[in-house]
C-alpha positions as YAML, in Angstrom:
chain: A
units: angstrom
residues:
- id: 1
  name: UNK
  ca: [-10.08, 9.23, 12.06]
- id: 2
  name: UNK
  ca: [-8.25, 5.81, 11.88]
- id: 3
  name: UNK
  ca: [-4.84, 5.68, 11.25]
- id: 4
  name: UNK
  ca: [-3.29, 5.44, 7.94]
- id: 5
  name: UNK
  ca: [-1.96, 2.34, 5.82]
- id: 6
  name: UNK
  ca: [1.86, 1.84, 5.71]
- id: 7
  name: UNK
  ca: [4.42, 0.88, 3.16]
- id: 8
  name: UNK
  ca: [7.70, 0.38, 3.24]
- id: 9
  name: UNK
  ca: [9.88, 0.99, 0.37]
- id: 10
  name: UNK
  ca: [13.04, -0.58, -0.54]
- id: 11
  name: UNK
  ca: [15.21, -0.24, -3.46]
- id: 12
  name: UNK
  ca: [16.80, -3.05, -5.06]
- id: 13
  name: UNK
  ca: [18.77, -4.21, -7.92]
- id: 14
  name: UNK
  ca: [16.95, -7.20, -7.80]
- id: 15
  name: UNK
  ca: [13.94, -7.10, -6.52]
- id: 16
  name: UNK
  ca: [12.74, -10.80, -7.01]
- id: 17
  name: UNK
  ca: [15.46, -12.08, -4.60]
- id: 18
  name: UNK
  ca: [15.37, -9.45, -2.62]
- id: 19
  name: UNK
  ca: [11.21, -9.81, -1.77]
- id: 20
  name: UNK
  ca: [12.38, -13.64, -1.69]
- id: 21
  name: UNK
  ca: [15.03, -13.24, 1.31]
- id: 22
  name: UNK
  ca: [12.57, -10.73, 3.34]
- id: 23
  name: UNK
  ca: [9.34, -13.02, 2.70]
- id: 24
  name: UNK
  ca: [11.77, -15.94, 4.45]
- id: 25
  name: UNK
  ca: [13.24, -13.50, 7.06]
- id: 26
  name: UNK
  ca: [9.91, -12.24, 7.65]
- id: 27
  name: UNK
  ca: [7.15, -15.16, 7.12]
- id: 28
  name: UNK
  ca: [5.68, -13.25, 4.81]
- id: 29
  name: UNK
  ca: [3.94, -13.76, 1.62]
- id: 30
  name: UNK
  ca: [4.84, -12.51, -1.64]
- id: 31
  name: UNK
  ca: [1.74, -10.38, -2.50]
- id: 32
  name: UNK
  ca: [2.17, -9.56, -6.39]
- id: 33
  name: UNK
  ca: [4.37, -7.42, -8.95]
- id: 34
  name: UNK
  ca: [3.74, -4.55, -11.47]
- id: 35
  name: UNK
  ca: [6.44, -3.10, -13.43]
- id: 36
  name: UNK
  ca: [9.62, -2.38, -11.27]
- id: 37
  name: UNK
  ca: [8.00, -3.67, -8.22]
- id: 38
  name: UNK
  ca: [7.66, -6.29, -5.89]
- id: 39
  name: UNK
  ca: [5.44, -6.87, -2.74]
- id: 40
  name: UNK
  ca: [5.02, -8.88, 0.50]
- id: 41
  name: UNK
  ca: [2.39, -8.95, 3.00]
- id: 42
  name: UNK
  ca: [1.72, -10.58, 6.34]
- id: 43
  name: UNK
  ca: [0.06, -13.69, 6.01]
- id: 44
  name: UNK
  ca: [-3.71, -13.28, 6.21]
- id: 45
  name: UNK
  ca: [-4.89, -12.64, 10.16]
- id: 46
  name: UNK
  ca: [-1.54, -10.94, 10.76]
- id: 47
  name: UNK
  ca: [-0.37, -7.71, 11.44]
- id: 48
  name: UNK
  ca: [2.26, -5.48, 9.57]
- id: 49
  name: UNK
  ca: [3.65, -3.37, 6.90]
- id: 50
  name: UNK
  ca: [3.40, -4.27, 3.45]
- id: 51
  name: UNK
  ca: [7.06, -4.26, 2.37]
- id: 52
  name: UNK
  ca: [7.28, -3.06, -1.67]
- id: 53
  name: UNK
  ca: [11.08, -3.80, -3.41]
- id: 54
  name: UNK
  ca: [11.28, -1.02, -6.25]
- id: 55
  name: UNK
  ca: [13.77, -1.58, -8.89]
- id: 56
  name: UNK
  ca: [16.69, 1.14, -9.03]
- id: 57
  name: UNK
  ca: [19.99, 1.22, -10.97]
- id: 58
  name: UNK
  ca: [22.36, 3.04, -9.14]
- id: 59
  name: UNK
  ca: [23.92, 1.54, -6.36]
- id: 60
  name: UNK
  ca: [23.80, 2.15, -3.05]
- id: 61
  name: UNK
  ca: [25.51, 5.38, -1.32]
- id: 62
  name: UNK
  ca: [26.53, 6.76, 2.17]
- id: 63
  name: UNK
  ca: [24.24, 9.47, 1.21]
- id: 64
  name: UNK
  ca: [21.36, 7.73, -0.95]
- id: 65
  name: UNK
  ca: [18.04, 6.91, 1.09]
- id: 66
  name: UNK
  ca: [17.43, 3.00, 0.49]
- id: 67
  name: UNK
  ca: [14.51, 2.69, 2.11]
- id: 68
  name: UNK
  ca: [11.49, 4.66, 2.49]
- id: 69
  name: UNK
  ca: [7.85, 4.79, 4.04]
- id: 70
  name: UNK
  ca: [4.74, 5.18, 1.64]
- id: 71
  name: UNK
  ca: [1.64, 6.38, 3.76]
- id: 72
  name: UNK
  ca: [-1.75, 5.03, 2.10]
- id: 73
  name: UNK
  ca: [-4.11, 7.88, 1.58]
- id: 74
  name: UNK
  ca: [-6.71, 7.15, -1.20]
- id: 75
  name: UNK
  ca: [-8.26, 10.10, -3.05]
- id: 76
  name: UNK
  ca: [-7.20, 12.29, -0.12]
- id: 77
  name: UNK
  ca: [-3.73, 12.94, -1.81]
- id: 78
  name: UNK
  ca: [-4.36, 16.38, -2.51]
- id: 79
  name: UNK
  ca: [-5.73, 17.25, 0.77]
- id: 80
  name: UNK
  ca: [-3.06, 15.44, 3.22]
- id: 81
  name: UNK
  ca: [-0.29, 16.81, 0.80]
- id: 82
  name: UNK
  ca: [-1.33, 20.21, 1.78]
- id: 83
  name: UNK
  ca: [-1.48, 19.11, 5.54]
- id: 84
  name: UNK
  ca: [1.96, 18.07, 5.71]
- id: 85
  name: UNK
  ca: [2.96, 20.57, 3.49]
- id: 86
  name: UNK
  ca: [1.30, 23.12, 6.52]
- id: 87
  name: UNK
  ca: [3.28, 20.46, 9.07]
- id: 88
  name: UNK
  ca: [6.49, 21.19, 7.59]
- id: 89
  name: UNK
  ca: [7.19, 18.78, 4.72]
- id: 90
  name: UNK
  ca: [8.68, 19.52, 1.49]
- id: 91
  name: UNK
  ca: [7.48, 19.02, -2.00]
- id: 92
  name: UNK
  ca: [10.23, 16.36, -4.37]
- id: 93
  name: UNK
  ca: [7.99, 16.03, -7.17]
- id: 94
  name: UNK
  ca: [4.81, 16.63, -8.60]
- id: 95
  name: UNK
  ca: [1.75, 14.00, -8.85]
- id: 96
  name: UNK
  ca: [3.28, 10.86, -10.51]
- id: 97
  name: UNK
  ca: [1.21, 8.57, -12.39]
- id: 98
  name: UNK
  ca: [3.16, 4.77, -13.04]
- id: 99
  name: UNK
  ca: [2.00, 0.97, -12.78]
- id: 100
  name: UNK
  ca: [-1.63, 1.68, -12.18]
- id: 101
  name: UNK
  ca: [-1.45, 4.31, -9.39]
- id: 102
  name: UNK
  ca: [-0.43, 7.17, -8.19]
- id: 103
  name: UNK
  ca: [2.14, 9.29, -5.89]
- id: 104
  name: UNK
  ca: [3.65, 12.54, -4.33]
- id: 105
  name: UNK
  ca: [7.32, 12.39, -3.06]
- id: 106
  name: UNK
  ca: [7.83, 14.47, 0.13]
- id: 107
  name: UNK
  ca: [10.12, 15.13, 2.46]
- id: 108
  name: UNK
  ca: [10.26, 15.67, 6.62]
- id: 109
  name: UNK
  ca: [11.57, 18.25, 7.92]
- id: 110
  name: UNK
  ca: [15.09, 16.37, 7.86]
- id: 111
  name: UNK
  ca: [15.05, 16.11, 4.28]
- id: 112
  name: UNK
  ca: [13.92, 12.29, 4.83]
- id: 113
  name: UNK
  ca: [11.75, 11.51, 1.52]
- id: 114
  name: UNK
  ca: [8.16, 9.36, 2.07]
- id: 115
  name: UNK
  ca: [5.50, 8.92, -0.76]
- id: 116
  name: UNK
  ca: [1.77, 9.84, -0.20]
- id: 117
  name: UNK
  ca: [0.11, 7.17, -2.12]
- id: 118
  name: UNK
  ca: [-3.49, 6.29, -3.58]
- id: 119
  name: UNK
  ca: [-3.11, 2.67, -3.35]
- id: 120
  name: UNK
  ca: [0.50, 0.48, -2.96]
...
């Protein structure tokens, strides 16, 4: 089975110059926007994680995850959320439906939330 396709998630009060700064830091290309979100890729032929900038309002804490990993799964949500479920994760929310797809929030065994997503 091939491995999966990886996000990662970072929260931003402003997402547009945020997704600008990492696209320069990173040679990447912006990639698109849908709602509260932002996206770069890797320019085409290249290698890497998509990076997605998700707008929050509260401001960043000692204790507040800023960034997080979404792992690409397709229609298999149901399936791989039991799986890591059986693996030790945690449920954070039910099946969430927004901007034209859809996610679970889990958490590792540390308590370190990730998102099981149909498409990013």
């Amino acid at each position: 089975m091939p491995a999966r396709q990886l996000a990662i998630v970072i929260d931003a009060a402003d997402p547009d110059a945020l997704r600008d700064f990492w696209v320069a830091a990173m040679r990447y290309e912006p990639h698109g926007s849908a709602g509260a979100y932002r996206s770069a890729t890797p320019p085409a032929g290249e290698v890497g994680p998509k990076l997605v900038f998700q707008r929050v309002d509260d401001p960043q804490t000692p204790t507040k995850n800023r960034l997080h990993i979404d792992i690409v799964v397709g229609d298999e949500i149901a399936t791989e959320t039991e799986r890591l479920l059986g693996l030790g994760a945690s449920r954070v929310t039910d099946l969430i439906d927004e901007v034209g797809t859809r996610w679970i929030v889990l958490a590792d065994p540390e308590g370190n939330e990730f998102c099981l997503v149909y498409d990013t």
